[in-house]
SEPA-184043 format. One record per residue: residue number from 1; x negated, y, z of N, C-alpha, C in turn. Coordinates in pm, whole numbers, m for minus. Layout:
N
+-----+--------+--------+--------+--------+--------+--------+--------+--------+--------+
| pos |    nc1 |    nc2 |    nc3 |   cac1 |   cac2 |   cac3 |    cc1 |    cc2 |    cc3 |
+-----+--------+--------+--------+--------+--------+--------+--------+--------+--------+
| NUM |      X |      Y |      Z |      X |      Y |      Z |      X |      Y |      Z |
...
+-----+--------+--------+--------+--------+--------+--------+--------+--------+--------+
END
This chain:
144
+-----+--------+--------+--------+--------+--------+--------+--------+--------+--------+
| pos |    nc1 |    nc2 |    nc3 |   cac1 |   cac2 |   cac3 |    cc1 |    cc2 |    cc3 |
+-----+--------+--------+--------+--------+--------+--------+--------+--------+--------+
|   1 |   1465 |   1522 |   1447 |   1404 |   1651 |   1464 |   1298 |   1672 |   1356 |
|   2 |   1310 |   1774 |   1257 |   1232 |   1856 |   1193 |   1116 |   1897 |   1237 |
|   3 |    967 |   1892 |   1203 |    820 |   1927 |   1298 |    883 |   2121 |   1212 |
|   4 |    906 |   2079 |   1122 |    945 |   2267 |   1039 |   1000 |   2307 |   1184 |
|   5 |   1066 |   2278 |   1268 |   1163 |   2347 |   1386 |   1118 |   2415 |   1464 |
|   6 |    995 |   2357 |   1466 |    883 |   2373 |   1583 |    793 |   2545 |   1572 |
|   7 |    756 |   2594 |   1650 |    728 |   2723 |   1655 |    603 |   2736 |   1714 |
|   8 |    473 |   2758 |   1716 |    379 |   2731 |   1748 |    328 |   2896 |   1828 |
|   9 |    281 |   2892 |   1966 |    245 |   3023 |   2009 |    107 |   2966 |   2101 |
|  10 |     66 |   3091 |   2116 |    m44 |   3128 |   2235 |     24 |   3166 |   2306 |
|  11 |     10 |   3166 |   2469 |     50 |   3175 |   2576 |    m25 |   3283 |   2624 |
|  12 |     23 |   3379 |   2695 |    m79 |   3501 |   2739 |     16 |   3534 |   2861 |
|  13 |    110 |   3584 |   2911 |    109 |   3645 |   3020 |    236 |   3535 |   3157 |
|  14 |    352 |   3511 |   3069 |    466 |   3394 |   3104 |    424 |   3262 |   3098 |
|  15 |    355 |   3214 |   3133 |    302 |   3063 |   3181 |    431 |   2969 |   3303 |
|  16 |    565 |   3008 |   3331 |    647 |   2948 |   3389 |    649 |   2806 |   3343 |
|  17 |    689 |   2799 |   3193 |    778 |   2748 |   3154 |    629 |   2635 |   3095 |
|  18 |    498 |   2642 |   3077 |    422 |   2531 |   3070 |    380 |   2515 |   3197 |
|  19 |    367 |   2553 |   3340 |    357 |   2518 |   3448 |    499 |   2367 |   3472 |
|  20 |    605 |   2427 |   3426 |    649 |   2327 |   3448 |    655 |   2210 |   3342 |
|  21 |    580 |   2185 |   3265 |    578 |   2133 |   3127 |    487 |   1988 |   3224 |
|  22 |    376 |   2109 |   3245 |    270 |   2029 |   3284 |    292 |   1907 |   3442 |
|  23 |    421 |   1968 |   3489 |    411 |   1911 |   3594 |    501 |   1802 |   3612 |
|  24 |    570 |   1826 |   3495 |    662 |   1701 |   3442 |    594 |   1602 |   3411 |
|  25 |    482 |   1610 |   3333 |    458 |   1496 |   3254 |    312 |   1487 |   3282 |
|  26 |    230 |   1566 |   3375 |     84 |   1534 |   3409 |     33 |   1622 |   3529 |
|  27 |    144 |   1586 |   3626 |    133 |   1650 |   3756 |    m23 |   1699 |   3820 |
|  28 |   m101 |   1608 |   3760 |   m228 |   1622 |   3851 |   m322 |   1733 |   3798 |
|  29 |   m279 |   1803 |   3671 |   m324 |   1890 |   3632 |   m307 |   2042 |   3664 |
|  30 |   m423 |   2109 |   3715 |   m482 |   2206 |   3734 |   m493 |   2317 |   3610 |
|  31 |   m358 |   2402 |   3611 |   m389 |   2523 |   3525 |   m475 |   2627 |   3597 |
|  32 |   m529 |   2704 |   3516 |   m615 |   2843 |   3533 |   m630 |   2937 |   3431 |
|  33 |   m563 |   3023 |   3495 |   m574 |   3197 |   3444 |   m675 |   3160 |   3337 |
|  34 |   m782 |   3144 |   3302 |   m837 |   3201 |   3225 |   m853 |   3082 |   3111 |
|  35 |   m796 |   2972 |   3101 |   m775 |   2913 |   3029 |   m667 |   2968 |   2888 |
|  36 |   m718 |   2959 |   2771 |   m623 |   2980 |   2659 |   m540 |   2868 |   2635 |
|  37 |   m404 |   2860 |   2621 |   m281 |   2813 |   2619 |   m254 |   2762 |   2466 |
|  38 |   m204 |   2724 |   2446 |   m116 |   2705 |   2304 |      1 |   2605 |   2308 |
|  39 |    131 |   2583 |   2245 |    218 |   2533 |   2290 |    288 |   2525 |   2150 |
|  40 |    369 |   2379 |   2123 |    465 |   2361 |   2037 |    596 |   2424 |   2104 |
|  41 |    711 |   2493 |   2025 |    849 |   2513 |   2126 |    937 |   2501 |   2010 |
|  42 |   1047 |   2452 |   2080 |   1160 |   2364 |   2005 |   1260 |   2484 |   2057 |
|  43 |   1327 |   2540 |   1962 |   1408 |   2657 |   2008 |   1369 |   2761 |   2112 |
|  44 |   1248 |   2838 |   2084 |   1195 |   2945 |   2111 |   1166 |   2883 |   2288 |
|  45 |   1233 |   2745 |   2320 |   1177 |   2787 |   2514 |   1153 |   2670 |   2546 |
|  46 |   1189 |   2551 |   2456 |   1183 |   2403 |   2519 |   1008 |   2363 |   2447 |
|  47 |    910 |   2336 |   2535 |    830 |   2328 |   2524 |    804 |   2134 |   2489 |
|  48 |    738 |   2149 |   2363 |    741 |   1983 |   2344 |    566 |   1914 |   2325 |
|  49 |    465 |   2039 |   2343 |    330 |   1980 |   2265 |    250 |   2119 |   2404 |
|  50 |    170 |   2076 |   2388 |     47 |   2191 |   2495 |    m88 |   2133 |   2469 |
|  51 |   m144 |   2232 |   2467 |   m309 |   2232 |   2502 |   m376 |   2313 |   2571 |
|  52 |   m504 |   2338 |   2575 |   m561 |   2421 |   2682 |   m715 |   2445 |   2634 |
|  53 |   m783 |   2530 |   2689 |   m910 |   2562 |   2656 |   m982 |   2639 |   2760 |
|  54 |  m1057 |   2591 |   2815 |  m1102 |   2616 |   2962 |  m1240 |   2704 |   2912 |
|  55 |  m1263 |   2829 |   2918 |  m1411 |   2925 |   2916 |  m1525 |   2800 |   2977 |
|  56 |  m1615 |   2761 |   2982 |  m1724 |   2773 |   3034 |  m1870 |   2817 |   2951 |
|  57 |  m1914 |   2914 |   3015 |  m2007 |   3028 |   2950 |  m1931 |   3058 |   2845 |
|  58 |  m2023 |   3032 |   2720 |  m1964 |   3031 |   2596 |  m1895 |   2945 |   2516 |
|  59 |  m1947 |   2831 |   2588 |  m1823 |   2743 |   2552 |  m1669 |   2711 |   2558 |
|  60 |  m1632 |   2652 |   2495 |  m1474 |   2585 |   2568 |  m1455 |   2456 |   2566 |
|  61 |  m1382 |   2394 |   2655 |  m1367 |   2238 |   2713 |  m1197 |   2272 |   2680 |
|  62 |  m1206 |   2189 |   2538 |  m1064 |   2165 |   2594 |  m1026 |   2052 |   2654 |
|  63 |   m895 |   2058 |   2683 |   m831 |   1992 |   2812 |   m689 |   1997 |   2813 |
|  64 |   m653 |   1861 |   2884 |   m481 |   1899 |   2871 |   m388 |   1863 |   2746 |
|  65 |   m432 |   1826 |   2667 |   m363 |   1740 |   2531 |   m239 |   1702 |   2597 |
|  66 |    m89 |   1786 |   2566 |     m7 |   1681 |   2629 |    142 |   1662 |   2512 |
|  67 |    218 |   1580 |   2512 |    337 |   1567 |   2389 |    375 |   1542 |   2491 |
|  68 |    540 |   1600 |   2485 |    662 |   1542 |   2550 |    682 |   1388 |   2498 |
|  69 |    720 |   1259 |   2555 |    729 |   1143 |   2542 |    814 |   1142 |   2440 |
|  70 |    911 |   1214 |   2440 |   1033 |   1210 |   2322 |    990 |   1241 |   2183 |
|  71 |    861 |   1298 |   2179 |    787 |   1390 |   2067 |    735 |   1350 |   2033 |
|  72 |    649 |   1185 |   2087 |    517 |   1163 |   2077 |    557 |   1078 |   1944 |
|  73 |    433 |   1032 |   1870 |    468 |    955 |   1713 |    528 |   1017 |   1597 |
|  74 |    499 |   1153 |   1604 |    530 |   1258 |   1510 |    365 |   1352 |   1488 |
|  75 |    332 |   1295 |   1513 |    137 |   1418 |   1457 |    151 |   1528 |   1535 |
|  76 |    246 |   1549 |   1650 |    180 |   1719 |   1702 |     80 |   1746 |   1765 |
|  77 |      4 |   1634 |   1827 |   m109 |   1682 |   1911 |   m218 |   1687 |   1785 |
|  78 |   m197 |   1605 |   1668 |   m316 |   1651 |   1592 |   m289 |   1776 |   1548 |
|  79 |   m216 |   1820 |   1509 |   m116 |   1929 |   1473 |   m189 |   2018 |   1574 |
|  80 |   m151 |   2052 |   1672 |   m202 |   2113 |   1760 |   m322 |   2136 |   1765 |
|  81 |   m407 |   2039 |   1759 |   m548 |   2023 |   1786 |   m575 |   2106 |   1667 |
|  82 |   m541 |   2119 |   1561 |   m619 |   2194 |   1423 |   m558 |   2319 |   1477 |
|  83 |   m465 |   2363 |   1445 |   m457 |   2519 |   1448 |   m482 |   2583 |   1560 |
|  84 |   m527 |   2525 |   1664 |   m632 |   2605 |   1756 |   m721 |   2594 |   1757 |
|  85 |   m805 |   2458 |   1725 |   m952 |   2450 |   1675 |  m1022 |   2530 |   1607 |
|  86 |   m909 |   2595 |   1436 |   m922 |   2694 |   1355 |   m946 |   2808 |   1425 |
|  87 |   m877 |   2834 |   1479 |   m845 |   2924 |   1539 |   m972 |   3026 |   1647 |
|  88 |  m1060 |   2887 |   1685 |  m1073 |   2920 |   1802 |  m1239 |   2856 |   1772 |
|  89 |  m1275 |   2886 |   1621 |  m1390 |   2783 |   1580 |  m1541 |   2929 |   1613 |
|  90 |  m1550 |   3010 |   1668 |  m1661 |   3107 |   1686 |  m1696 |   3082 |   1794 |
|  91 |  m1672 |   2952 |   1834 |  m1684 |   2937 |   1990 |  m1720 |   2767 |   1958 |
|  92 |  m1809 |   2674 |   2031 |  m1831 |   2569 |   2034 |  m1781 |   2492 |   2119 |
|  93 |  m1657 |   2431 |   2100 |  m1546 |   2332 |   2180 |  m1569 |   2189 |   2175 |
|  94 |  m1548 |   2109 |   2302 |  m1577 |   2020 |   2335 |  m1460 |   1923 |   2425 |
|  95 |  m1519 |   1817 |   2439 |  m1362 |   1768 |   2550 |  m1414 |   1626 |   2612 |
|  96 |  m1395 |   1586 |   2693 |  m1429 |   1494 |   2784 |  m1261 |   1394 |   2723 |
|  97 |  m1328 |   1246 |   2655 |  m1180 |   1162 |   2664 |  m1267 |   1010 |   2701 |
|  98 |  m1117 |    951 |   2665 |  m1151 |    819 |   2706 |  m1231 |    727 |   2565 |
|  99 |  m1253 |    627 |   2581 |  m1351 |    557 |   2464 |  m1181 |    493 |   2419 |
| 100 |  m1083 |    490 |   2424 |  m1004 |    420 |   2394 |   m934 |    499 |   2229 |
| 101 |   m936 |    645 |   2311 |   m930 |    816 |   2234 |   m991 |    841 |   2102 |
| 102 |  m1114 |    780 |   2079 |  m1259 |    864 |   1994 |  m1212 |    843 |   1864 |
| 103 |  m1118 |    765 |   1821 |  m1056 |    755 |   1701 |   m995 |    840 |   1653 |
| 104 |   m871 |    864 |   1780 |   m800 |    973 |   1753 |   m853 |   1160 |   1718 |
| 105 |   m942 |   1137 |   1826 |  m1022 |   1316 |   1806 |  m1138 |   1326 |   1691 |
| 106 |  m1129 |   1160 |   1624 |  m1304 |   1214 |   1543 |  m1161 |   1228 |   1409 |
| 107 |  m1052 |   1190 |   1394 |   m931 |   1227 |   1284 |   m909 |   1331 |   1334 |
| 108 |   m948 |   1428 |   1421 |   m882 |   1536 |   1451 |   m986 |   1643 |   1453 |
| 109 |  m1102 |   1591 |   1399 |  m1188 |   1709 |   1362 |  m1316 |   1693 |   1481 |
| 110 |  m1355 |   1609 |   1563 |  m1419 |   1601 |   1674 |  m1524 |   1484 |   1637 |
| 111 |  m1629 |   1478 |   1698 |  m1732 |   1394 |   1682 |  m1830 |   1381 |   1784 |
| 112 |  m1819 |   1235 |   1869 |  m1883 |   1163 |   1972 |  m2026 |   1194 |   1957 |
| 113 |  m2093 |   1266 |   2046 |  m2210 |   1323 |   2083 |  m2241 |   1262 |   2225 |
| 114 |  m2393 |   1257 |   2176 |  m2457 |   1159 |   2350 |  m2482 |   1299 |   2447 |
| 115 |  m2540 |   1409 |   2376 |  m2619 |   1511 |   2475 |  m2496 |   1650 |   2379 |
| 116 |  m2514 |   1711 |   2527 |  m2439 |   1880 |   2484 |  m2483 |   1993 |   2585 |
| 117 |  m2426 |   2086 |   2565 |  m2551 |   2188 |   2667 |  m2496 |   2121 |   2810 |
| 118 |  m2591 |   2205 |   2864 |  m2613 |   2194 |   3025 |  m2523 |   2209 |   3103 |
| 119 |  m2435 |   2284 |   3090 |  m2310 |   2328 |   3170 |  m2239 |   2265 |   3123 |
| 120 |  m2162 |   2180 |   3022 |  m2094 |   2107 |   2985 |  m2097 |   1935 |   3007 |
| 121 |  m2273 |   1909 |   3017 |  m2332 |   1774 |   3082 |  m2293 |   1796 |   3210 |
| 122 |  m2330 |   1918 |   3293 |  m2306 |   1901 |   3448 |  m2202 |   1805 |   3430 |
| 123 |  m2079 |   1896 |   3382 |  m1960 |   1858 |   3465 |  m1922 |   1726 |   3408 |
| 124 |  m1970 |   1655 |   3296 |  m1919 |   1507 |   3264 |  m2024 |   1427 |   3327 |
| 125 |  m2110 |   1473 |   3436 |  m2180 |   1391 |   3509 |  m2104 |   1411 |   3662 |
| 126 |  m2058 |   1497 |   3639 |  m1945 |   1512 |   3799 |  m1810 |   1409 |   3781 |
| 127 |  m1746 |   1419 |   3625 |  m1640 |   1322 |   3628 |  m1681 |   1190 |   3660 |
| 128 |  m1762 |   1133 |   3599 |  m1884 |   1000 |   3542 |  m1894 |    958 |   3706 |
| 129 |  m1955 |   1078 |   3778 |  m1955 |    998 |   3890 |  m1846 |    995 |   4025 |
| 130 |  m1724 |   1050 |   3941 |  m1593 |    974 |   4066 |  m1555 |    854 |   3994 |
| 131 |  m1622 |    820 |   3849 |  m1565 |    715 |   3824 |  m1494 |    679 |   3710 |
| 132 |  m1495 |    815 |   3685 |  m1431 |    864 |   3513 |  m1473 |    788 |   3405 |
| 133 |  m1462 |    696 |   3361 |  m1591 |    682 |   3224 |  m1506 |    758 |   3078 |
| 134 |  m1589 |    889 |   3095 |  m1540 |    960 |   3023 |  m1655 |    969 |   2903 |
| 135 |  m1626 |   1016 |   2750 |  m1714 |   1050 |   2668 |  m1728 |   1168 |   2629 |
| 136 |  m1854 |   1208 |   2535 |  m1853 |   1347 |   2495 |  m1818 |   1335 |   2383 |
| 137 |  m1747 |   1498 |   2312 |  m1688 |   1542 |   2157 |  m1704 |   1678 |   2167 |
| 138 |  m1739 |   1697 |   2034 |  m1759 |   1815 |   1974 |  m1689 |   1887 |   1881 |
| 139 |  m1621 |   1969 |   1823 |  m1506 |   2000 |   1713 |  m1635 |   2090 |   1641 |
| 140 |  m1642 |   1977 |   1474 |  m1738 |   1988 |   1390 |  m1616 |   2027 |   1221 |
| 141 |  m1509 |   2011 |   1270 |  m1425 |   2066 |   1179 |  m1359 |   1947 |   1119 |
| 142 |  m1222 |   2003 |   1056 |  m1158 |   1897 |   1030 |  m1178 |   1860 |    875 |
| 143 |  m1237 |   1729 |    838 |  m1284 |   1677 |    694 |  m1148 |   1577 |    650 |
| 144 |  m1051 |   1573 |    722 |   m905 |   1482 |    616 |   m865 |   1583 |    550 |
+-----+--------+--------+--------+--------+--------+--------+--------+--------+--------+
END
């Protein structure tokens, strides 16, 4: 498979077809309306790459990084991660990952921060304490 094949959209009103994307391959995830979408598609409907971008205030949390298993070891989630980052850079985006991750997102334009606003600390002190040991990132732009 050709990454050229691949067709890259925003998601706005038909969310079927990543509802079931998501539930294939990361059941426990919680879509919402007001989250912005973006999606790799392999012949205009087979969905192979997703992301997400959750409003809070002015911020956005993204969330949801997902590759079809068959897809994965081809660059689309970095792939992904830039042309919505670009995209979506008038806005200060952030993401809660694992310490295993920080490699991958600081090559993808992101950079491990101790403190971030208030509404964005809440809630990685809500993950933190079911148990999450989650970290903070910031998308400071992509320097490769």
């Amino acid at each position: 498979m050709n990454i050229k094949q691949l067709k890259f959209n925003w998601l706005s009103e038909n969310r079927r077809e990543v509802k079931a994307f998501y539930r294939q391959y990361m059941p426990y995830a919680r879509l919402n309306r007001k989250e912005a979408m973006a999606v790799f598609q392999l012949n205009s409907t087979q969905i192979v790459a997703s992301v997400r971008f959750r409003p809070i205030g002015k911020l956005l949390l993204m969330t949801g990084l997902l590759v079809d298993p068959t897809f994965q070891g081809m660059g689309l989630a970095k792939k992904l991660i830039l042309k919505t980052c670009v995209h979506l850079d008038e806005k200060p985006i952030y993401l809660f990952t694992e310490a295993s991750l920080t490699d991958f997102y600081q090559c993808s334009g992101f950079m491990s921060i101790q403190q971030g606003p208030n509404d964005i600390m809440q809630l990685l002190l809500k993950y933190q304490k079911q148990g999450k040991p989650l970290l903070l990132m910031q998308y400071v732009g992509n320097n490769n």
